[in-house]
N, C-alpha and C positions, 0 to 999 in steps of 0.2 A: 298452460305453463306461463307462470311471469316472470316478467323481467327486470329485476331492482337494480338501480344503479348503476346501469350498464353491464350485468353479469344475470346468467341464466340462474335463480337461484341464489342461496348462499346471502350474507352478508354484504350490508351496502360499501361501497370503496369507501378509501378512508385519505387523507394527506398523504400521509407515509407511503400509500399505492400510489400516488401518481408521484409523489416523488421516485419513489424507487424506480417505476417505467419513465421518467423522465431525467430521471441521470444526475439529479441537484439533491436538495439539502427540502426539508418540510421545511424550514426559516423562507427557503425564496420558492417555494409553491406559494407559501402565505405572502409573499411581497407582491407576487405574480397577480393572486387571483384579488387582491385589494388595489389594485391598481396603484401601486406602490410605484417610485420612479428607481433610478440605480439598476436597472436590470435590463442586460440585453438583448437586444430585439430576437436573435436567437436562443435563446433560452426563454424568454417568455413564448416563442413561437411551441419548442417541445414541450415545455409546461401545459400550456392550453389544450393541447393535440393530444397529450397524457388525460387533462382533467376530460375533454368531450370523449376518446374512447372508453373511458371508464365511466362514462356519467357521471362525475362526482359535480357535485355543490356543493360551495361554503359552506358551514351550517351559519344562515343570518344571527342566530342569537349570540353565537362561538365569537364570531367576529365583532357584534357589537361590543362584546364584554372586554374583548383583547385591545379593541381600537378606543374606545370610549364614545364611538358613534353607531348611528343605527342605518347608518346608510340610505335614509329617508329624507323624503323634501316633504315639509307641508307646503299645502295651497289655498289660498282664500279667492274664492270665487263667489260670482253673484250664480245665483241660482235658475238661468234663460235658456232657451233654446236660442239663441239670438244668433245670427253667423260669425259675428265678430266674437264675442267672447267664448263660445264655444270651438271656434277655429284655433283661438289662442290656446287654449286649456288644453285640445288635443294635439299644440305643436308644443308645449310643456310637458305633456306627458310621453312625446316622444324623446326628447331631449332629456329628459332626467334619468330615462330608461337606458340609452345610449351611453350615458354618465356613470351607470351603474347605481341608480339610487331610485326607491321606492318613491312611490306618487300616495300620500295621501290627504284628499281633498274634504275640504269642508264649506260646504254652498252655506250662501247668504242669503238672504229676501230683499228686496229693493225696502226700503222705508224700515225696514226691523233694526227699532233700536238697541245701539250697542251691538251690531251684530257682525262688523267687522271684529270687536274689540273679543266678541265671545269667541267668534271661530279662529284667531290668534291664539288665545290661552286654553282652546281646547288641543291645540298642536301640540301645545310648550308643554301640555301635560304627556302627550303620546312622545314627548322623547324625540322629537325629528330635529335633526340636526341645521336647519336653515327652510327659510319661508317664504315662498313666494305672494306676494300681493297683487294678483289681477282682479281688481275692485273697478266698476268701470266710471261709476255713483261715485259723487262729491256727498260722502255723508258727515261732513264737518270735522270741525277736529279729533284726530284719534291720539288719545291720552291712554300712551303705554308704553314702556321699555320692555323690549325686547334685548334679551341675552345674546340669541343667535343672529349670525349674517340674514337680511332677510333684504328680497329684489323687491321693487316694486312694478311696476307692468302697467305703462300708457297712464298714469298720475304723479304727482305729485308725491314726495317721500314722506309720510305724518306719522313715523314712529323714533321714539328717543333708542337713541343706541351707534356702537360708533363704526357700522360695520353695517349699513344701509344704503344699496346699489339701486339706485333709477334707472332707465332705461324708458324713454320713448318708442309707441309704435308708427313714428314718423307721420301721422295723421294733420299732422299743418302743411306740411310739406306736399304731401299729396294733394290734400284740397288744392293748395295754390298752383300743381300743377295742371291739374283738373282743370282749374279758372281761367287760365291761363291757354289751354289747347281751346278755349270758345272766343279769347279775345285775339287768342294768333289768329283765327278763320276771319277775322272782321269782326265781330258782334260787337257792340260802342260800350255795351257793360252786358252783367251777366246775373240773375236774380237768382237766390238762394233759397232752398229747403232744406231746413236746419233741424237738428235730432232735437230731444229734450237739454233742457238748460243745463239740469243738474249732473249732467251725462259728460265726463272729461273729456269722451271722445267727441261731443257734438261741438263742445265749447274751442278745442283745437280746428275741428273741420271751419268752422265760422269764421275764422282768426286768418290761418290761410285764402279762405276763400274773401277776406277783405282787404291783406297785404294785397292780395296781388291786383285789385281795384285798384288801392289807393297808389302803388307802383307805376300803376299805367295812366294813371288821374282820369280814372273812367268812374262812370255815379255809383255811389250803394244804394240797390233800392232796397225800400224794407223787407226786411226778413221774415218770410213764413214759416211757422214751426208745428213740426209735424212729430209721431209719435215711433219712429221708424219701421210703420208699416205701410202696404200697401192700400191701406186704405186712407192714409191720414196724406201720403202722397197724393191718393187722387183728390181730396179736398182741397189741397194746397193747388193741383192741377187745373182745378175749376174756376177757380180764382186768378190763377195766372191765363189760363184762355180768355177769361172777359176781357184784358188788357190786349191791345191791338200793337203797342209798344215792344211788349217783351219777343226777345227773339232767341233769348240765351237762356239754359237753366240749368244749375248744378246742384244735384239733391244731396245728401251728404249719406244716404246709404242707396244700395240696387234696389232695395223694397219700396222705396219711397220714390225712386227715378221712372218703377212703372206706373208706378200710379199715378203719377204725373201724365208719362204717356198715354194711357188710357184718358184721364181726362180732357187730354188735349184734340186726342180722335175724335171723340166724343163731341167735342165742339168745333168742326170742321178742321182744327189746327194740323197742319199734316209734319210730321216729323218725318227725317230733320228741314224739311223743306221753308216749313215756318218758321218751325222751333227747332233748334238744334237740344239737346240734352244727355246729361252726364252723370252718370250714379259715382258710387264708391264702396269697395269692398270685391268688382267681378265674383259673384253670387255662382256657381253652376248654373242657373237657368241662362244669366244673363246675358250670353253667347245666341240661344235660341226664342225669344222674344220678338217680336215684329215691332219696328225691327230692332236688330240686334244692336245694344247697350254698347255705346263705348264709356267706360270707368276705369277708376285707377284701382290696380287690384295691391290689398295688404299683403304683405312679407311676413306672413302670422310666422312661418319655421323658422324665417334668418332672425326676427327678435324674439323667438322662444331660444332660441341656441348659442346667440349672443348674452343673453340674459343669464339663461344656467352656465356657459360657460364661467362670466365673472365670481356667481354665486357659490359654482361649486370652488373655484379657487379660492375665495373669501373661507369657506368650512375648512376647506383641507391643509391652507396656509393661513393661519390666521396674523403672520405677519405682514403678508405680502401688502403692498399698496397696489391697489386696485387703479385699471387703465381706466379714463371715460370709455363709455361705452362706443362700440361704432356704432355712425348713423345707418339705418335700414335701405333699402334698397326701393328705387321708386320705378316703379313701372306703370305707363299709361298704355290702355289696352282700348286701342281706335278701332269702334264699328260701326256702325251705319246710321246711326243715332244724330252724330254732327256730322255740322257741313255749314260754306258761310252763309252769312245772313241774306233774307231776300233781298232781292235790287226792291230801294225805295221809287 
């Protein structure tokens, strides 16, 4: 036996069914189930309670045509398994869901050119009502106007249109907190393992982790740049072992802060005894590592929810003036990693 629409059998429910069990009008079913405002909390409460006993759904196509929207967000993503950008992408696709709006995504390649500019106008053609931009890649100017409100996500805004929301994922701010928890312990300065150049987020983590030197008038030593794996950490690690100076180190992701570690074991250097060290991102492993990683961990859901919340206001009020964004939330997560420097 199945079961359609919440009834044994028979025809799926219809508006006028949940209206009629719900005691209102099909005009404020429809305001109810569009997330429509003017309706109160008691009546959208038997509304709902009508639509899940009956199992009904909107019909999506019914409501695009009556709204003029598709209740969708596109997304322009780079195409990684990387933790950051995939943390972000699956705190956006929470958040859009929560919103009531469809996710659909269209990945990038690192170096493919035009290939922000294509998966843009492959959106605008599927009808999504507003677009998010989490591009992590400085891939030059993007030459395009965009119709719809569209967020950008940890870069810079590079589209024409008058209705384009930024939002930082607070990544300067963290590095310089980061910096900062190795010069509070004592350390005289603090040396750097930086992502790739062309990488927004590497280029913010650098920027932090040099305010907060120049703040304290402690040295910059040169920067080592690594590929944000754990293997280009431990190169950068090996490097920093031969130096008998370095006592401080703040890698600018967790991948790159063990490989660090590793090669610092590797060359008698004992963390944090010697070397104290600091990743960025708190990765899941990086709790259970020998030893355990203190890093400053990203707020991917509070600026995914922050982000669609603006965005979705820009779609649905296209008068409203839009707030700045609030800034993100910084959390430093101390483990066993630092400690002050050794007695000279």
């Amino acid at each position: 036996m199945t079961r359609v629409g919440g009834r044994v059998g028979g025809p799926a429910p219809r508006s006028v069914d949940v209206a009629r069990l719900a005691g209102v009008s099909q005009k404020t079913v429809s305001r109810v189930l569009n997330g429509e405002r003017y309706v109160s909390d008691e009546v959208r409460r038997r509304v709902l309670e009508a639509a899940g006993e009956l199992g009904y759904r909107l019909n999506s196509a019914a409501r695009a045509l009556a709204s003029g929207r598709t209740r969708s967000i596109g997304v322009v993503t780079l195409g990684t398994a990387l933790y950051g950008p995939a943390s972000l992408l699956i705190g956006v696709e929470r958040a859009a869901r929560e919103a009531g709006y469809a996710l659909r995504v269209v990945n990038t390649l690192e170096g493919e050119p035009g290939g922000v500019v294509g998966a843009v106008e492959s959106l605008l053609e599927q009808g999504v009502d507003g677009i998010v931009v989490s591009e992590p890649i400085d891939e030059g100017t993007v030459s395009l106007s965009v119709d719809v409100p569209v967020l950008v996500l940890g870069a810079p805004a590079a589209f024409g249109g008058t209705r384009t929301v930024a939002t930082g994922v607070g990544a300067e701010l963290l590095a310089r907190t980061a910096t900062e928890h190795l010069l509070d312990l004592g350390h005289t300065t603090v040396h750097h393992v930086a992502g790739p150049e062309r990488w927004f987020a590497a280029r913010d983590r650098r920027e932090g982790w040099r305010s907060a030197l120049t703040a304290r008038g402690a040295e910059q030593p040169a920067v080592l740049v690594g590929d944000w794996s754990a293997a280009s950490g431990h190169e950068a690690g090996r490097a920093l072992a031969a130096d008998g100076d370095v006592t401080a180190v703040f890698a600018a992701n967790d991948d790159m802060a063990i490989g660090v570690i590793r090669a610092l074991t590797e060359a008698g250097r004992r963390v944090p005894h010697d070397v104290s060290v600091v990743g960025f991102d708190d990765i899941p492993v990086a709790a259970y590592v020998t030893p355990p990683l203190t890093t400053v961990r990203q707020p991917f859901d509070a600026v995914a929810r922050e982000g669609l919340r603006l965005l979705v206001r820009a779609i649905e009020d296209p008068d409203a003036r839009l707030p700045p964004a609030n800034d993100p939330p910084v959390e430093l997560v101390v483990r066993a990693s630092t400690a002050p420097p050794p007695p000279r």
